[in-house]
C-alpha positions as CSV (number, residue, x, y, z in Angstrom):
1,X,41.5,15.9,-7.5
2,X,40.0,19.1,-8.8
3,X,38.4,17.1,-12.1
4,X,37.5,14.5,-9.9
5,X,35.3,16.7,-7.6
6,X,34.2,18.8,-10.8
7,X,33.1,15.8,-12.3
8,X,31.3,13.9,-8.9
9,X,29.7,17.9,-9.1
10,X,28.5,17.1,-12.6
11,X,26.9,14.0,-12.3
12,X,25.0,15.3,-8.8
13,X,23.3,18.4,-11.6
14,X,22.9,15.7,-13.8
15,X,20.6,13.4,-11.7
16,X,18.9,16.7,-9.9
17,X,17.7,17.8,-13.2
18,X,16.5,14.3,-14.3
19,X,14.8,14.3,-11.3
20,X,13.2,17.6,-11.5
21,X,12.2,16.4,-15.0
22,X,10.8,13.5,-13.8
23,X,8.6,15.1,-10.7
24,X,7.7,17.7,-14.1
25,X,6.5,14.9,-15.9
26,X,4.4,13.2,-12.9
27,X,2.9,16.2,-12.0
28,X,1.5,17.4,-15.6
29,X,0.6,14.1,-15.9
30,X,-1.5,14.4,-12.7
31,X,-3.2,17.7,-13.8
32,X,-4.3,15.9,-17.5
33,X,-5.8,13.1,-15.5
34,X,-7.4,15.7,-12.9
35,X,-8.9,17.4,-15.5
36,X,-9.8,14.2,-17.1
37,X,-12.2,12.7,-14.1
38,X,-14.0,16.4,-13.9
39,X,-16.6,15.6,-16.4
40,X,-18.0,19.1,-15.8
41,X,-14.8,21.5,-15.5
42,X,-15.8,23.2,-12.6
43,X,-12.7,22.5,-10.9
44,X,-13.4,19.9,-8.0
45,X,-14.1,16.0,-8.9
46,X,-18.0,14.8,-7.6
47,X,-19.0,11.3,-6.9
48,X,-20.8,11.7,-10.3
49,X,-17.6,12.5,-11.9
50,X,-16.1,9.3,-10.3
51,X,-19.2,7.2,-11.3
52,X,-19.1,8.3,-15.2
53,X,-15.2,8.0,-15.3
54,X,-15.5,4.3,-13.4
55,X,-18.3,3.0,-16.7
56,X,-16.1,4.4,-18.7
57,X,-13.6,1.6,-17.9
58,X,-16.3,-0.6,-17.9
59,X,-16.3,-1.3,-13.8
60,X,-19.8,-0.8,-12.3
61,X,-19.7,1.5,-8.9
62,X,-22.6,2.6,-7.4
63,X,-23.2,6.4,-6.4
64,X,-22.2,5.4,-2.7
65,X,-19.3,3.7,-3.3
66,X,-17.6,6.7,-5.5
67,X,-19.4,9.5,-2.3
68,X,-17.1,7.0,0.0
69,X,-14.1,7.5,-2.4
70,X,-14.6,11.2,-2.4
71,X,-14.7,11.4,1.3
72,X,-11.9,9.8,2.2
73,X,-10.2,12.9,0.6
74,X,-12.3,15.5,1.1
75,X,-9.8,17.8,3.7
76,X,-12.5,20.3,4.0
77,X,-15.5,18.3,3.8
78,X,-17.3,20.0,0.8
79,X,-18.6,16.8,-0.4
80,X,-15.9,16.9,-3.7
81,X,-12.1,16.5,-3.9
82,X,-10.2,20.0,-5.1
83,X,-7.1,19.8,-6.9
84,X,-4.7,20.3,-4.1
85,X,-6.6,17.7,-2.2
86,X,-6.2,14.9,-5.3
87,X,-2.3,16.7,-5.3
88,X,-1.7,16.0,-1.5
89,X,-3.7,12.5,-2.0
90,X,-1.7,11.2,-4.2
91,X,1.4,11.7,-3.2
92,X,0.8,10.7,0.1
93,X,-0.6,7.3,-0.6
94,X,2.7,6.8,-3.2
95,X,4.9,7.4,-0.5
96,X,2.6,5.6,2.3
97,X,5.2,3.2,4.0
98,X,2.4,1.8,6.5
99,X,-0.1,1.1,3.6
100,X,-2.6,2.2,6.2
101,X,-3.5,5.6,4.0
102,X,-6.7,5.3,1.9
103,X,-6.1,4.0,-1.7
104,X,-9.5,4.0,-3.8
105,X,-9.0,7.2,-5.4
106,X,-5.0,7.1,-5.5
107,X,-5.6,3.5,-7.6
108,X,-7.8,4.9,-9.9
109,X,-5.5,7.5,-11.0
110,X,-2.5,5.1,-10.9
111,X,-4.4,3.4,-14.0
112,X,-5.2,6.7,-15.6
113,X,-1.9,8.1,-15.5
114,X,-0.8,5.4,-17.6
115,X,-3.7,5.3,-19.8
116,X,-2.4,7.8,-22.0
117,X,-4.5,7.3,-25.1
118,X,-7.5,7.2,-22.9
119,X,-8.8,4.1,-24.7
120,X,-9.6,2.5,-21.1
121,X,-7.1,-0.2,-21.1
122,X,-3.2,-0.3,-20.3
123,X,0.3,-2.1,-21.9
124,X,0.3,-5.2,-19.7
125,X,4.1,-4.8,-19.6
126,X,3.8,-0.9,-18.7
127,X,1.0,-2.4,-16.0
128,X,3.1,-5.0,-14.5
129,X,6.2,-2.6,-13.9
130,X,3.8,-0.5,-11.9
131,X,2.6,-2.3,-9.5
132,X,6.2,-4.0,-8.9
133,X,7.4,-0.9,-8.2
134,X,4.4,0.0,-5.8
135,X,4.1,-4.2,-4.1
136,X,7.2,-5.8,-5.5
137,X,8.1,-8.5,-7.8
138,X,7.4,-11.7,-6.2
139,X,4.2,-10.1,-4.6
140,X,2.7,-9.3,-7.9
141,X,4.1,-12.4,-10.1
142,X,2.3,-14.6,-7.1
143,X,-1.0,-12.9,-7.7
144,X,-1.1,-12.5,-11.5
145,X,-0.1,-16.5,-11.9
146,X,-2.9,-17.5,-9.2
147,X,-5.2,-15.2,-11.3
148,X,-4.3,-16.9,-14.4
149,X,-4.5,-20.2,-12.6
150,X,-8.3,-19.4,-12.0
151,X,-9.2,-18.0,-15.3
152,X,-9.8,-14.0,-13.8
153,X,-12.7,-12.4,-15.7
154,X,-10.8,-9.4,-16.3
155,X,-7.7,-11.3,-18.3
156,X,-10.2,-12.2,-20.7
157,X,-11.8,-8.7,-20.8
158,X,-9.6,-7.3,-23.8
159,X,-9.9,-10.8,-25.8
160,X,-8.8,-8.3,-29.4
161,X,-5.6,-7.3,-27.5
162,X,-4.2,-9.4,-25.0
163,X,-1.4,-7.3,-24.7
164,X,-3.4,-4.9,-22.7
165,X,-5.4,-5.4,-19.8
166,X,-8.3,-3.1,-18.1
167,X,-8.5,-1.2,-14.9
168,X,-10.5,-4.3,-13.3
169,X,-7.3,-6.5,-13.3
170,X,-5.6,-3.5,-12.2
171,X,-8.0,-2.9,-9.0
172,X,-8.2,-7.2,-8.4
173,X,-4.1,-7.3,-8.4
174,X,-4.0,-4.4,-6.3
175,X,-6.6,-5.9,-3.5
176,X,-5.0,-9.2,-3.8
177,X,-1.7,-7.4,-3.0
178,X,-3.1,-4.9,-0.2
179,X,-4.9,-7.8,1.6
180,X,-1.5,-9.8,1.6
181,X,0.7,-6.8,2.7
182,X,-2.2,-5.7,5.8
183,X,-2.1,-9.7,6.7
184,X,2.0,-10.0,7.3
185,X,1.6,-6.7,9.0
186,X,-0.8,-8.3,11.4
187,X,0.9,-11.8,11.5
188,X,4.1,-10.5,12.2
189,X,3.2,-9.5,15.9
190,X,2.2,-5.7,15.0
191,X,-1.3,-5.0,17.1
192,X,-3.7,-3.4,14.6
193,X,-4.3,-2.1,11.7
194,X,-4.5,1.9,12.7
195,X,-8.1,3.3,12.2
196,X,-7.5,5.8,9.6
197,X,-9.8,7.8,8.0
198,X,-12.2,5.6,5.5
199,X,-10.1,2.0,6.3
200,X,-13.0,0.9,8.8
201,X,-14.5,0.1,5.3
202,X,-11.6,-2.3,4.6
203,X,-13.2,-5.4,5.2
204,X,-16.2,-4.5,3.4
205,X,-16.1,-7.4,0.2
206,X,-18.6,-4.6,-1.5
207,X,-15.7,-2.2,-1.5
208,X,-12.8,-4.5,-2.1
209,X,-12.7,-3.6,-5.9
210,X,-11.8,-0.3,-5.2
211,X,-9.1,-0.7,-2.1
């Protein structure tokens, strides 16, 4: 009984240091990509830094667009997101159940955090395990083969490596899966979508890359 118990006791350290690791990993990973959007160093990410960082992966966003990606963060409303506000953000979009928590910023660093090289473009593979784990397996094989059925601009976007894809199939796949998970919500008798801060912009089809 006594090994038994000594070894269940073993196995429970085991997996609590894996998962310390783990959250170790995620979180310096976090930092790199922090410090990565914050063209100028000063500590807080700007709707410039947003702007420069979004050409850099080659999708077009206009200075509004990234101010409206700032302030749906921006806790304190000093017009630039902080590092425990991009901390807090992100893990409370990864662990949003209701999918009603703003995601424009969160998805951006989703793709970054797996851009490791920082060659603006992701493993498809590495990609598509992602977002199952963030929408599921059929959700995301549905959307990907109706994007391949219609030729998507941004599978053709890394034509030297098709291995890899950019962060404009990442944002499309996302919306596509968003749009579908906010519909069942709706369709399956719930009354509303709540009215969190920034999702009045939802329906906006300017703003749909970056949902």
């Amino acid at each position: 009984m006594a090994s038994k118990r000594e070894e269940a006791e073993e196995k429970k350290r085991r997996e609590k240091e894996r998962q310390e690791f783990k959250a170790a990993q995620e979180l310096e990973s976090l930092r790199r990509t922090f410090k990565r959007i914050n063209k100028c160093g000063d500590g807080k990410l700007s709707a410039s830094d947003l702007v420069q960082e979004f050409e850099f992966l080659g999708h077009k966003v206009s200075e509004k667009e990234a101010a409206l990606t700032v302030w749906e963060v921006d806790d304190d409303n000093d017009g630039k997101v902080d590092w425990d506000e991009f901390r807090t953000t992100f893990f409370r979009v990864r662990d949003d159940e209701s999918n009603c928590e703003p995601r424009r910023l969160f998805n951006l660093v989703d793709f970054l955090m797996l851009d490791k090289n920082h060659s603006g473009s992701v493993d498809m593979d590495e990609c598509i395990t992602l977002l199952y784990s963030r929408f599921g397996k059929d959700s995301v094989e549905n959307h990907l083969s109706a994007m391949k059925a219609e030729d998507h601009p941004s599978l053709r976007a890394d034509a030297a490596n098709e291995k890899n894809v950019n962060f404009s199939f990442f944002a499309e796949i996302q919306h596509r899966c968003m749009r579908q998970m906010l519909g069942s919500v709706i369709k399956s008798g719930g009354t509303a979508v709540p009215q969190v801060k920034g999702l009045g912009f939802i329906s906006d089809p300017h703003m749909k890359h970056l949902m």
